[in-house]
C-alpha positions in Angstrom: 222.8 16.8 19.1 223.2 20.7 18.6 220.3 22.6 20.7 219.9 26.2 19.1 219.0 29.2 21.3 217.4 31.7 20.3 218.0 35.8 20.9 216.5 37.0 24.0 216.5 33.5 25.8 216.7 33.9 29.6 218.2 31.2 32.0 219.6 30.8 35.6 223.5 31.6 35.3 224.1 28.0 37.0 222.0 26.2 34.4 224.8 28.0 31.4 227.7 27.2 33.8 228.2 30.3 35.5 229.9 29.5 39.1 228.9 32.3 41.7 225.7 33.2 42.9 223.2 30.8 41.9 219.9 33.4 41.5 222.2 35.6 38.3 220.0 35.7 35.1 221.3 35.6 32.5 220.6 36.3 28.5 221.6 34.8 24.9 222.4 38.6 22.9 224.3 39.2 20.2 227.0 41.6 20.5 226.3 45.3 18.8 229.8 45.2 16.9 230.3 41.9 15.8 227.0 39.5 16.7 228.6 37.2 17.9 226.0 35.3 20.3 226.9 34.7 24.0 225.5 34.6 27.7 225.0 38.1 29.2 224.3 38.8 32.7 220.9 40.6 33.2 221.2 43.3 35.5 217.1 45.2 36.4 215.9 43.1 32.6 218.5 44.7 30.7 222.1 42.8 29.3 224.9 44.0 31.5 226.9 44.4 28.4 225.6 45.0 24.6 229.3 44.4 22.9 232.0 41.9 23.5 235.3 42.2 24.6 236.8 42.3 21.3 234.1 45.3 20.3 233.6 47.2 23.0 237.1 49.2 22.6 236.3 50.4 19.3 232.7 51.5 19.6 233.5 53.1 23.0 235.8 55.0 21.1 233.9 56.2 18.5 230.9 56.9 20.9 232.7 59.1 23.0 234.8 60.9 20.6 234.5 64.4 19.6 231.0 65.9 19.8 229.9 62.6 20.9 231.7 62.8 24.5 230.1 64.3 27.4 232.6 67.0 28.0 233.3 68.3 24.5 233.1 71.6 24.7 233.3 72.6 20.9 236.9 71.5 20.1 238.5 75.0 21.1 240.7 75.7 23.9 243.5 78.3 25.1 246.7 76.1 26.4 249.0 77.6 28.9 250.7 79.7 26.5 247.6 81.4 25.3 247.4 80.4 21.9 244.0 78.7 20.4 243.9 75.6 19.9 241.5 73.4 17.9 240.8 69.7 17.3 241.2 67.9 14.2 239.5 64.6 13.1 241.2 62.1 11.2 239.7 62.4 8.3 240.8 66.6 7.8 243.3 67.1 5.4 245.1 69.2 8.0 245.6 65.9 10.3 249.3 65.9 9.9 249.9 68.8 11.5 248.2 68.1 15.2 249.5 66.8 18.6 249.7 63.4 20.3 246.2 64.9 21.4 244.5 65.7 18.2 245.0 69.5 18.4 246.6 72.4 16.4 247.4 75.9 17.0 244.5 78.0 15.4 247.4 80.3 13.8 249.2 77.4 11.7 246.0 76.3 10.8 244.4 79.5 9.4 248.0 80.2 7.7 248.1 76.2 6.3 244.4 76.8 4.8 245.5 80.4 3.6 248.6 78.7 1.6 246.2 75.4 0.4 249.0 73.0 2.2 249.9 71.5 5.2 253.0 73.8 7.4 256.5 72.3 8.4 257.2 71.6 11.3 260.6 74.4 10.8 258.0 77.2 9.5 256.7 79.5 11.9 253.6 81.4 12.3 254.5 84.5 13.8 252.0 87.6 15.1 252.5 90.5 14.2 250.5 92.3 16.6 251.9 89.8 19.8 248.7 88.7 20.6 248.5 85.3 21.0 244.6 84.8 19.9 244.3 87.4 17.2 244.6 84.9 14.1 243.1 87.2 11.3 245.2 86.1 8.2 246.4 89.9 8.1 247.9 89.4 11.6 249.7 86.4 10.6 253.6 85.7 8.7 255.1 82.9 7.9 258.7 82.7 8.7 261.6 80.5 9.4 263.2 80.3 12.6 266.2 82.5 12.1 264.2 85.2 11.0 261.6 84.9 13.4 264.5 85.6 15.8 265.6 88.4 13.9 262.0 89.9 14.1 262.1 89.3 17.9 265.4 91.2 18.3 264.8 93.9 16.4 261.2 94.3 17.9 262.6 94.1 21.4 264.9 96.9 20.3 262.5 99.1 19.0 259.9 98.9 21.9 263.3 99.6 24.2 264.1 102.4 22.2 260.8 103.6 22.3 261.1 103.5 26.5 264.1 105.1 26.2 262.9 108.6 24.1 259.6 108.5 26.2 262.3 108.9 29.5 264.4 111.1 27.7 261.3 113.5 26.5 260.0 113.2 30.3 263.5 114.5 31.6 264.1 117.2 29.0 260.1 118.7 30.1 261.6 118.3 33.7 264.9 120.1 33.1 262.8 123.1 31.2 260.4 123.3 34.3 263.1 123.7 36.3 265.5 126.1 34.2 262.1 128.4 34.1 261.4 127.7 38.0 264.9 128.9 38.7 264.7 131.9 36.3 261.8 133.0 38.0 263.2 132.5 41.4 266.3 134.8 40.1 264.1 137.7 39.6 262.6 137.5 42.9 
């Protein structure tokens, strides 16, 4: 003879077989993800647990992800290098381009939605300006990484170059003070 319970039945936990304290209530529920029916513990009226054990991984997943998590804080963050970085969802066509963490540099992603397609992994999103979070489209090139080495040289040439005539003009100013300073001290 089968005896059906129904939802919401509550019992002692020694009269369902729990071992333990004898006083625990418990309560037949139906589990959120699945429904499959079982013996809760009631903790202040209310089931302990509202999934099973098989459930409760993937709905705590997708309760807590993104904007549903208590500490999102919009999906935008500088990393340690100073670049921007924003988080992706699955279900973006630009999801093959993140890291193990679900983020990617604002720069390759304005540059992969300028182009329509997702970057390689080889192509480089270099700024033109050198700062890190200024990702205007008109701030941004796309090049390999032989040639953004090539743009690194040379730029570190010219901005030594340009220290080097700033000196030079400082000393030439110097050397024409004095010249006149000694002139002057000539005809005294």
């Amino acid at each position: 003879m089968v005896i059906e319970i129904k939802l919401g039945t509550v019992k002692r936990g020694q009269d369902v077989g729990y071992k333990g304290i004898v006083s625990t209530k418990v309560i037949w529920h139906a589990c959120e993800g699945c429904g499959k029916e079982r013996w809760v513990t009631l903790r202040a009226g209310i089931p302990m647990y509202t999934t099973c054990r098989k459930c409760a991984p993937k709905l705590k997943r997708g309760l807590h992800y993104g904007q549903n998590n208590p500490a999102w804080k919009g999906g935008r963050h500088i990393d340690g290098g100073g670049y921007v970085q924003i988080k992706i969802l699955p279900n973006d066509f630009f999801y093959s381009m993140v890291s193990i963490r679900g983020y990617i540099p604002e720069h390759r992603l304005v540059m992969a939605k300028h182009l329509g397609r997702c970057l390689h992994g080889w192509e480089i999103v270099h700024h033109k300006n050198h700062i890190k979070d200024d990702n205007r489209i008109e701030n941004l090139q796309l090049v390999t990484d032989d040639r953004h080495k090539q743009i690194t040289i040379l730029e570190n040439r010219i901005n030594w170059l340009e220290k080097r005539v700033t000196l030079l003009e400082a000393e030439n100013i110097l050397l024409k003070q004095g010249n006149s300073l000694s002139n002057s001290m000539q005809k005294i």
